[in-house]
PAMAR-241566 format. One line per 8 residues: number of its first residue (from 1); their letters; for each residue x, y, z of N, C-alpha, C. Coordinates in steps of 0.001 Angstrom, whole numbers, plus 500000, padded with zeros to 6 digits. Each point is the difference from the previous one (the first is absolute). Layout:
REM residues N
NUM> a> X Y Z X Y Z X Y Z; ...
//
This chain:
REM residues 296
1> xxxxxxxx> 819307 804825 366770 499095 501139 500049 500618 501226 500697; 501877 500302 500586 499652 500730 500538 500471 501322 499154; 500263 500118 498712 500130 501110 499240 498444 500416 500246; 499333 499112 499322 498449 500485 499425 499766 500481 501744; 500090 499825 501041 499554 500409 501205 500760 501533 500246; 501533 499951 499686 500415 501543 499971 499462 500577 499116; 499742 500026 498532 499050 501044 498846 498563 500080 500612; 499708 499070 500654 498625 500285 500323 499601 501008 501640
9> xxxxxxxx> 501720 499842 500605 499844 501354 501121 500255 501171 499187; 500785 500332 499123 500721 500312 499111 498454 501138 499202; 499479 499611 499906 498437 500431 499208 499215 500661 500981; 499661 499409 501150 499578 500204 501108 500718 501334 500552; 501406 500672 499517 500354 501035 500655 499804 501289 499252; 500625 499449 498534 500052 501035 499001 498372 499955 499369; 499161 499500 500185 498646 500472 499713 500221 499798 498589; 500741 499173 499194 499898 499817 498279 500919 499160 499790
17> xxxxxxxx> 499879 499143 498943 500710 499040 499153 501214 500643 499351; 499878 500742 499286 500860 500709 499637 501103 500365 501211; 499183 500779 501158 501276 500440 501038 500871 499256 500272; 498904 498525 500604 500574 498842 500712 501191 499242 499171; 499451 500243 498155 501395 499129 499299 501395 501052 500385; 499723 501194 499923 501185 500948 500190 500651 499912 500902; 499332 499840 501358 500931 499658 501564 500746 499044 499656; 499218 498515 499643 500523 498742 499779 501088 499617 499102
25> xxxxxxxx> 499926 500786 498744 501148 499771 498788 498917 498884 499078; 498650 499757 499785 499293 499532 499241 499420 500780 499070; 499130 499703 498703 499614 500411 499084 498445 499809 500610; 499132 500984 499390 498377 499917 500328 499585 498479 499792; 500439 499852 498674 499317 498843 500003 500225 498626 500893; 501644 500191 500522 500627 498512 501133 499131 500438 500933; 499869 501144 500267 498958 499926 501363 499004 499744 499929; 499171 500352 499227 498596 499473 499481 500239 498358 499945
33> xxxxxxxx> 500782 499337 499305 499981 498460 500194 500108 499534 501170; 501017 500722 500816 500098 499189 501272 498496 500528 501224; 499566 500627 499592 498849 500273 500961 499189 499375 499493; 499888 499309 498740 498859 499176 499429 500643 498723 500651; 501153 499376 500032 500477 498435 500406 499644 500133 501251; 500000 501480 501321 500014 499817 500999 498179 500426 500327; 499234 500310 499347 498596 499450 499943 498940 498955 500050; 501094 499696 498471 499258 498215 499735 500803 499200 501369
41> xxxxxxxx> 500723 500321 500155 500683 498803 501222 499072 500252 501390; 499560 501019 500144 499239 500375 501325 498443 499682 499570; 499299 500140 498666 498738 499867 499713 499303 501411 500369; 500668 501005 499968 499289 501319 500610 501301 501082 499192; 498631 501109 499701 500305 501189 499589 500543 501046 501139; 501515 500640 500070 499961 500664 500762 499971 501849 499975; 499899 500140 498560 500316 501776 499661 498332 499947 499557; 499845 501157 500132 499245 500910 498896 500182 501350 499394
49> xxxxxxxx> 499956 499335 498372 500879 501010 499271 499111 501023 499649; 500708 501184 499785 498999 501143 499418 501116 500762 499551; 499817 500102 498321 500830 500609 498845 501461 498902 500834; 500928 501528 500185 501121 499373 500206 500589 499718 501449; 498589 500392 500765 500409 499211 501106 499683 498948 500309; 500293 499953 501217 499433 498382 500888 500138 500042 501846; 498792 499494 500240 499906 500124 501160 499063 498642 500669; 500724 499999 500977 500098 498605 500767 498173 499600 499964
57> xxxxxxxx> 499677 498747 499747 498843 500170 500853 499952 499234 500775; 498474 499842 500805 500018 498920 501242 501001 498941 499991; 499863 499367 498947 501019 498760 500578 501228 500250 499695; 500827 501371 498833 501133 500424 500623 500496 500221 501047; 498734 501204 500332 500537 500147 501350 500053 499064 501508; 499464 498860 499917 500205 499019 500944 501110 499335 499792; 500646 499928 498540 501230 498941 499578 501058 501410 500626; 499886 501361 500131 501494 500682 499954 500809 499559 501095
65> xxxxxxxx> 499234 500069 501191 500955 499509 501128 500098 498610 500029; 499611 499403 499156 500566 498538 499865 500947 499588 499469; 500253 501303 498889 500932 499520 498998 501168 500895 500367; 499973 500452 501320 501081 500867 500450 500506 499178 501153; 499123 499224 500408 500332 498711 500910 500865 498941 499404; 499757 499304 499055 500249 499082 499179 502073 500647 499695; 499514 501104 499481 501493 500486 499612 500555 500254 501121; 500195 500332 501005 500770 500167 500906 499857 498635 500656
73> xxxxxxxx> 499550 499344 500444 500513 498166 500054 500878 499741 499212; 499589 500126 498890 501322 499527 498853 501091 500935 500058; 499953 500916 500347 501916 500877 500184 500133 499438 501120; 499397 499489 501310 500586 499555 500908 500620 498609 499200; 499409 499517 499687 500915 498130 499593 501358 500446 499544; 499991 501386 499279 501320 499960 498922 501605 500759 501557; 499213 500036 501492 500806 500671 500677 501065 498834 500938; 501055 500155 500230 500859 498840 500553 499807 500238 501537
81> xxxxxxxx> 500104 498877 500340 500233 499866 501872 500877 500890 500299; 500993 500287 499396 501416 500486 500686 500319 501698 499213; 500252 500913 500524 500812 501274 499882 501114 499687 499090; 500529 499075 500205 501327 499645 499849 500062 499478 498203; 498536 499780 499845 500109 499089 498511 499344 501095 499134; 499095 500620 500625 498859 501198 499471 501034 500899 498499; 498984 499677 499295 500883 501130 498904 498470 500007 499051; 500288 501778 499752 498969 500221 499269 500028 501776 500605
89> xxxxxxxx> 498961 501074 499206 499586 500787 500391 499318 500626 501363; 500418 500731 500372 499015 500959 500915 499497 501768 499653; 498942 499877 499544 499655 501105 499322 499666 501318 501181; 500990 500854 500198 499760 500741 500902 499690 501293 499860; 498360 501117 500032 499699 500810 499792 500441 501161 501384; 500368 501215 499393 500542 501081 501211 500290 501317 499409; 499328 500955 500847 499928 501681 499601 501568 499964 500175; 500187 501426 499792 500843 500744 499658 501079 500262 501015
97> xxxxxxxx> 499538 500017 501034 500995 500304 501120 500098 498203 500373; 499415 499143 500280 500516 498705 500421 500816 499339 499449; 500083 500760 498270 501110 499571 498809 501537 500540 500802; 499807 501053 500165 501325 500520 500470 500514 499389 501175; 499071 500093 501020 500150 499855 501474 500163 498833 500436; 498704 499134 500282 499878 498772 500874 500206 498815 499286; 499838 499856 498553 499645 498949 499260 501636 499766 499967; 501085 500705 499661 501627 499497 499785 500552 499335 500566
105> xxxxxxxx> 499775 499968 501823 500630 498995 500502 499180 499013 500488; 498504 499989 499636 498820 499224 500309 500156 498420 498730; 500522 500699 498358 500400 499378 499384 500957 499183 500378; 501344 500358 500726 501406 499917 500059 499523 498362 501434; 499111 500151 500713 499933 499553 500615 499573 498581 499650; 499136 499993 498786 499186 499067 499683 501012 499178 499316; 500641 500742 498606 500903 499150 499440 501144 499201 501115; 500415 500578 500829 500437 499314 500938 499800 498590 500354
113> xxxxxxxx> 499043 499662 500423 499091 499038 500552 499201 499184 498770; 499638 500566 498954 499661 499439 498987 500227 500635 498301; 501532 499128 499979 500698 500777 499056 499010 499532 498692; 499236 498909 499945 499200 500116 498825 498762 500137 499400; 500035 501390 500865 498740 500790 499832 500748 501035 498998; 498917 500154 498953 500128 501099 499338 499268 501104 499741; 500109 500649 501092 499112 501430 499933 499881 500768 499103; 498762 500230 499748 499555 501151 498720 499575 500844 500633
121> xxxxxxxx> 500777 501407 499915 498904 501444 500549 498859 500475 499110; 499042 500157 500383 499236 500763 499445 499523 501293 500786; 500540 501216 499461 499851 501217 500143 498176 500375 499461; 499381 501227 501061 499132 500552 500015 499589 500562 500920; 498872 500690 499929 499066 500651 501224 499134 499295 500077; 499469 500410 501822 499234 498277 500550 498965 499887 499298; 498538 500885 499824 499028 499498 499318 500655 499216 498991; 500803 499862 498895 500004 499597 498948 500962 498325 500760
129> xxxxxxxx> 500984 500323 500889 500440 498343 500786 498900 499002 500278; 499036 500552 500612 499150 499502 500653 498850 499451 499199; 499970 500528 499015 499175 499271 498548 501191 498917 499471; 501192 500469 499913 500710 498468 499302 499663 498891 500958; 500595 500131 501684 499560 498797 500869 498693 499584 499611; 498698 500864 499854 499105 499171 500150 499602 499231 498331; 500370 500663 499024 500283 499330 499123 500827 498692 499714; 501357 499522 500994 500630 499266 499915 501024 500279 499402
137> xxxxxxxx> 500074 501244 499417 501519 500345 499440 501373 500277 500776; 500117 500172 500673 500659 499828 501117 499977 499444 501364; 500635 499512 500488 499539 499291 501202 500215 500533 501409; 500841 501453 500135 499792 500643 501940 500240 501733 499129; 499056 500858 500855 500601 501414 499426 500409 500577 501413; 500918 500892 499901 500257 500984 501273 499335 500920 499615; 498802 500676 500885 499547 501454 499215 499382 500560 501004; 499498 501048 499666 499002 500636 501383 498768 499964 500137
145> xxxxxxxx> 499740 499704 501409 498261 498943 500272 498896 500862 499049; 499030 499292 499307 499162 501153 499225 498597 500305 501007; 499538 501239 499855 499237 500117 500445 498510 499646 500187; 500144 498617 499349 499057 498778 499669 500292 498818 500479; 498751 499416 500080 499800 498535 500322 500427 499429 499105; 501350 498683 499752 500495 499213 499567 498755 499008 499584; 500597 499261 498544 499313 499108 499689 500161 498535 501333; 498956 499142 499762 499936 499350 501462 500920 498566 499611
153> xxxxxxxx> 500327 500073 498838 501657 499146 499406 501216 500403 500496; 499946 501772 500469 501578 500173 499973 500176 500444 501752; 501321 500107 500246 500121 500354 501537 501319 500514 500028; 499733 501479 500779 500952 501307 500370 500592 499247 500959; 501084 499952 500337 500886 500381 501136 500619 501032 500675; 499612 500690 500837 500528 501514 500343 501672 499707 499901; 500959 500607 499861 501540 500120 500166 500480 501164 499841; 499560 501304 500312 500419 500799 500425 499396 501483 499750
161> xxxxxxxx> 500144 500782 501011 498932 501004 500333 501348 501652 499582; 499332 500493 498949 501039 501471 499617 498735 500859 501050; 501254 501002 500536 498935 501337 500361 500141 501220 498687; 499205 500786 499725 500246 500802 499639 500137 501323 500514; 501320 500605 498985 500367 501179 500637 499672 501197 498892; 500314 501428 500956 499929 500928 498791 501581 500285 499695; 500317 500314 498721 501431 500092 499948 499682 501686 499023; 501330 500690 500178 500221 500994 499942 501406 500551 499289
169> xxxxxxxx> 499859 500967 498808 501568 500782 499835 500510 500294 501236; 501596 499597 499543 500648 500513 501508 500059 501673 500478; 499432 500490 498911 500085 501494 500215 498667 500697 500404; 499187 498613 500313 498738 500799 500300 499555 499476 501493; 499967 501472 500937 499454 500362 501194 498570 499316 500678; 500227 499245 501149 498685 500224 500535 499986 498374 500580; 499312 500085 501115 499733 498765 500222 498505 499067 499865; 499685 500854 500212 498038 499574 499471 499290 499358 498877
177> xxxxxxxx> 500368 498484 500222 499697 499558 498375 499050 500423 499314; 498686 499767 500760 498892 500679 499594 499922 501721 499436; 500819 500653 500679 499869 501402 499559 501215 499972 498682; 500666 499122 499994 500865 500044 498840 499588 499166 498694; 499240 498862 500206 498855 499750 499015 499067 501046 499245; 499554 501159 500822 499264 501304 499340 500937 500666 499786; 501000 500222 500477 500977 501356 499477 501000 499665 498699; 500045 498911 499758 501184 499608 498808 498861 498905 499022
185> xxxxxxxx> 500952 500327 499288 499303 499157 498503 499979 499157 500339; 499747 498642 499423 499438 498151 500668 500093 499531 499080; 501621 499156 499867 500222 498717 499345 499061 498513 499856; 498946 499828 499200 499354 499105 500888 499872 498240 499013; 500277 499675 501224 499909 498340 500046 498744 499646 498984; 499999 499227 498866 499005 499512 498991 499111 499826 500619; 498874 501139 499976 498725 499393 500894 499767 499028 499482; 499812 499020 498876 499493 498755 499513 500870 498646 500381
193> xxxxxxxx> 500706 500303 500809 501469 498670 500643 499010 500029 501476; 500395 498713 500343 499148 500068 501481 500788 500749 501227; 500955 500496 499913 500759 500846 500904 499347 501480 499656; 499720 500242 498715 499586 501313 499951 498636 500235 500077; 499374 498580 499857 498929 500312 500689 499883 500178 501768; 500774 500003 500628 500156 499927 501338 500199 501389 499955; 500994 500641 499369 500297 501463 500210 498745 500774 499646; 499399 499676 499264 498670 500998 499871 499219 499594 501010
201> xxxxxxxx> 499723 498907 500280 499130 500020 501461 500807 501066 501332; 501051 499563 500397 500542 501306 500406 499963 501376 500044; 499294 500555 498806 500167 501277 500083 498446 500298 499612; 499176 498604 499679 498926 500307 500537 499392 500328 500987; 500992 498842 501335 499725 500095 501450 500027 501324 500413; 500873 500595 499734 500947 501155 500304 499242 501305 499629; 499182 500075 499068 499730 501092 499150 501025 500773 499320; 501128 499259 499592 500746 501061 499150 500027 499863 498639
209> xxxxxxxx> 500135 501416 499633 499822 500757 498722 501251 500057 499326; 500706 498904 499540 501291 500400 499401 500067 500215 499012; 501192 500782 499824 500466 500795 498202 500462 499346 499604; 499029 499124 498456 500336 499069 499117 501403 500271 499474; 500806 498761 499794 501263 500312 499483 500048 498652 498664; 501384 499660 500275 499981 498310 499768 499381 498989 500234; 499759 499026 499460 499398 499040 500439 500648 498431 499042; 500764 499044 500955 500828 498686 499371 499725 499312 500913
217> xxxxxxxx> 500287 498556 499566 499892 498881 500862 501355 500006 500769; 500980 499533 499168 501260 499817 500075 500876 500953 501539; 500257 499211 501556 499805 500813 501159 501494 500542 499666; 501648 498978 499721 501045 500661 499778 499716 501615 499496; 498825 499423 498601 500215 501320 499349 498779 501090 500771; 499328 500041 500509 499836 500845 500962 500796 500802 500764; 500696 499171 500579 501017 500395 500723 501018 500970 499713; 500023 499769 498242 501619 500787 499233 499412 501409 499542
225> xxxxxxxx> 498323 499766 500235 499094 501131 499329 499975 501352 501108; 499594 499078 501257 500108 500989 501617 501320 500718 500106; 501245 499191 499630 501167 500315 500109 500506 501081 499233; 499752 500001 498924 499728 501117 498299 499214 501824 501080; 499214 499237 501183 499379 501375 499914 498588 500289 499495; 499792 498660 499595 498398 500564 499019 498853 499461 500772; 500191 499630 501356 499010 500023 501385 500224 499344 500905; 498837 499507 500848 500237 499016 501246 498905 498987 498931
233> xxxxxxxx> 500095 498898 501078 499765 498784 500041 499722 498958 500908; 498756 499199 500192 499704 498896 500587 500192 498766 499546; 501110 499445 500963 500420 498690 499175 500332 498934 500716; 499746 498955 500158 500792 498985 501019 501740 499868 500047; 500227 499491 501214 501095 499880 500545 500382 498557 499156; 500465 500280 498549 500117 498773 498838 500950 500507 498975; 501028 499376 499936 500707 500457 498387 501147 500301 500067; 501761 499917 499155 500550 500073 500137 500751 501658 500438
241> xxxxxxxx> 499070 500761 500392 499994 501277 500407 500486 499688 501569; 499621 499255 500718 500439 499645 501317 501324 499599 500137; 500366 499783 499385 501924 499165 499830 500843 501053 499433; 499445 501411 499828 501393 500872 499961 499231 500759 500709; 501216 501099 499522 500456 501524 500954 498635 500761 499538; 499657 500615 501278 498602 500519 499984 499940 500909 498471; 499265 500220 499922 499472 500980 498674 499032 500615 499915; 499403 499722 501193 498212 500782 500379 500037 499704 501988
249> xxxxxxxx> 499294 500954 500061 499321 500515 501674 498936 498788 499631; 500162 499120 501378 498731 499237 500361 499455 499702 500940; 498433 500887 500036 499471 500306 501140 498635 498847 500234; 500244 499696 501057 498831 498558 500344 498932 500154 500277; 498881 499731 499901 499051 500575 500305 498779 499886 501941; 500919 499260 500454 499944 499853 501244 498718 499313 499919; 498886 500406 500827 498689 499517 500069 499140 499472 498900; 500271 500955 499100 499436 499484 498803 500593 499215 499043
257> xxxxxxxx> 501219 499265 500316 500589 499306 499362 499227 498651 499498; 499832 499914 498964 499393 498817 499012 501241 499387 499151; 499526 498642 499622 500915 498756 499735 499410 499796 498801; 501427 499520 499297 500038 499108 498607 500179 498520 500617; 498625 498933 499524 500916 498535 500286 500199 499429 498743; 500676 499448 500303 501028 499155 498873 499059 498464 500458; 499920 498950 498852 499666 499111 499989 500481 499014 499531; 499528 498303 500291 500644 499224 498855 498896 499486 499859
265> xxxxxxxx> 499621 499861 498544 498623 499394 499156 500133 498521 499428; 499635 498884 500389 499809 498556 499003 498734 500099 500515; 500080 498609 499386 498953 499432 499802 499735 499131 501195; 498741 499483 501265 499905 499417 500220 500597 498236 500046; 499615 499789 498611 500256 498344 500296 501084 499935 499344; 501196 500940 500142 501546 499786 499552 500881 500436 501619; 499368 500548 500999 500458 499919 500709 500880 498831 500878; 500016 498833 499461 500873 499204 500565 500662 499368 499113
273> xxxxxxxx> 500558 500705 499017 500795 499329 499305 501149 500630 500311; 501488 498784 500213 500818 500536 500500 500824 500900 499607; 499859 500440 498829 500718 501148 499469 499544 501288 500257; 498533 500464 500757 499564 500617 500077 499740 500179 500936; 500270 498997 500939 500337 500006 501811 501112 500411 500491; 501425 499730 498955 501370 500620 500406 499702 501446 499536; 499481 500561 498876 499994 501305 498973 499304 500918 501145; 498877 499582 501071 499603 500719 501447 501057 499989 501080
281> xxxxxxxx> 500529 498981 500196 501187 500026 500931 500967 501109 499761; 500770 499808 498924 500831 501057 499518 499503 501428 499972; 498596 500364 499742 499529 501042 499823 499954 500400 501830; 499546 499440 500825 500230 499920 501721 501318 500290 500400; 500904 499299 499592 501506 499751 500841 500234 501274 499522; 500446 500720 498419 500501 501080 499726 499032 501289 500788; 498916 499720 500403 499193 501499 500224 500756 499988 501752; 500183 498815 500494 499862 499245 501118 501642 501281 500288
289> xxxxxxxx> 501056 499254 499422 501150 500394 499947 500795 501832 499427; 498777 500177 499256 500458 501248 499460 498275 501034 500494; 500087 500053 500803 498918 501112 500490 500140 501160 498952; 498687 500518 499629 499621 501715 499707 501158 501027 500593; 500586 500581 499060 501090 501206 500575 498867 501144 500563; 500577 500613 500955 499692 500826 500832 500139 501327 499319; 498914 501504 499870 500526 500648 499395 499882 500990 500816; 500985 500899 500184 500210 501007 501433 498737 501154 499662
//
């Protein structure tokens, strides 16, 4: 039963038969059979359909966290006592700057110690990480804490705190971030990324009125945009912009300095599996060993 138990979380996410065969690599109709074998085997109806959807009912929804129980027991049986024997995937979700930065020798560390792990990156921005973990599509994301309450399945680990700074053309005067936020155009951080939602609270706090400019997720490319001349910018202390020769004025914001945290996302009841107990270690020792560069 435990296919028919994944199509049947599988339904439960994508809200349709149709969706659920598409995630899975099934046809409407294999899914439709196997939710009928995994019916008659239980004696209970768990969807209710309407046109082409479907939605859980009562006794779906009492079977979901059961059948999310059930499956994660069973990936534990398939896990070995030993590091040493472990071979198989680790599906690892991470923004944009942890790709560059922390994740290279965080990787380097792991294969080390457990050369038969085979890590899969999966690239994205956190809202969208943080739906694969709780989906099960991946199993740890690095991303930044959201400004929401976590599902009560998954669990943040703080690992590291960015400040943000204002950064500046090198040709432009002044020390007053705030007065240089109103006086120059404003590169700005994707208000819809949870970092840029932080920056608009900021300048909510603040009352400032800045002159719309740009607006990208992407912080490198922020950075190459400030540098170009085409404004200032609020951005965390994140990205391979820190590892060369300056290219922008960066002014801190002293008192009002506010933080990007960085997180690591699983799941609750995978927390002790040992591949995912070294994959925290390594993520510790490297932050442990290579501190945040300092920016004058």
């Amino acid at each position: 039963m435990i296919r028919e138990l994944r199509t049947f979380l599988a339904i439960a996410r994508c809200g349709s038969f149709a969706a659920a065969g598409h995630k899975v690599g099934l046809t409407q109709s294999a899914v439709s059979a196997q939710i009928k074998n995994l019916e008659e085997a239980l004696g209970l109806r768990l969807f209710d359909r309407t046109g082409r959807s479907a939605h859980l009912n009562p006794a779906g929804l009492r079977a979901l966290p059961l059948a999310e129980q059930i499956l994660e027991t069973f990936s534990l049986m398939g896990q070995p006592e030993s590091l040493e024997d472990y071979r198989g995937e680790l599906r690892i979700g991470a923004i944009g700057t942890v790709q560059t930065g922390l994740l290279p020798p965080v990787l380097l560390r792991l294969l080390e110690q457990a050369p038969g792990v085979a890590p899969k990156l999966v690239p994205g921005v956190s809202l969208n990480l943080l739906s694969q973990v709780d989906a099960g599509e991946i199993d740890l994301a690095i991303m930044i804490r959201p400004p929401f309450a976590l599902p009560k399945e998954l669990d943040a680990e703080l690992i590291q705190r960015e400040p943000f700074v204002l950064i500046a053309p090198l040709d432009v005067a002044g020390d007053d971030p705030l007065q240089l936020l109103v006086e120059q155009p404003f590169v700005r951080y994707d208000r819809n990324s949870f970092g840029g939602r932080q920056v608009s609270q900021f300048l909510r706090k603040h009352h400032l009125d800045v002159r719309a400019g740009l607006e990208l997720d992407e912080l490198d490319a922020i950075v190459k945009m400030v540098a170009c001349g085409l404004g200032v910018a609020l951005v965390p202390e994140a990205g391979l912009w820190l590892e060369r020769a300056p290219t922008v004025r960066v002014l801190r914001l002293g008192g009002a300095t506010f933080y990007r945290e960085l997180v690591l996302v699983g799941r609750h009841s995978a927390r002790q599996l040992p591949v995912q107990q070294l994959f925290r270690r390594c993520v510790r020792d490297v932050l442990a060993d290579h501190p945040r560069p300092a920016t004058a």
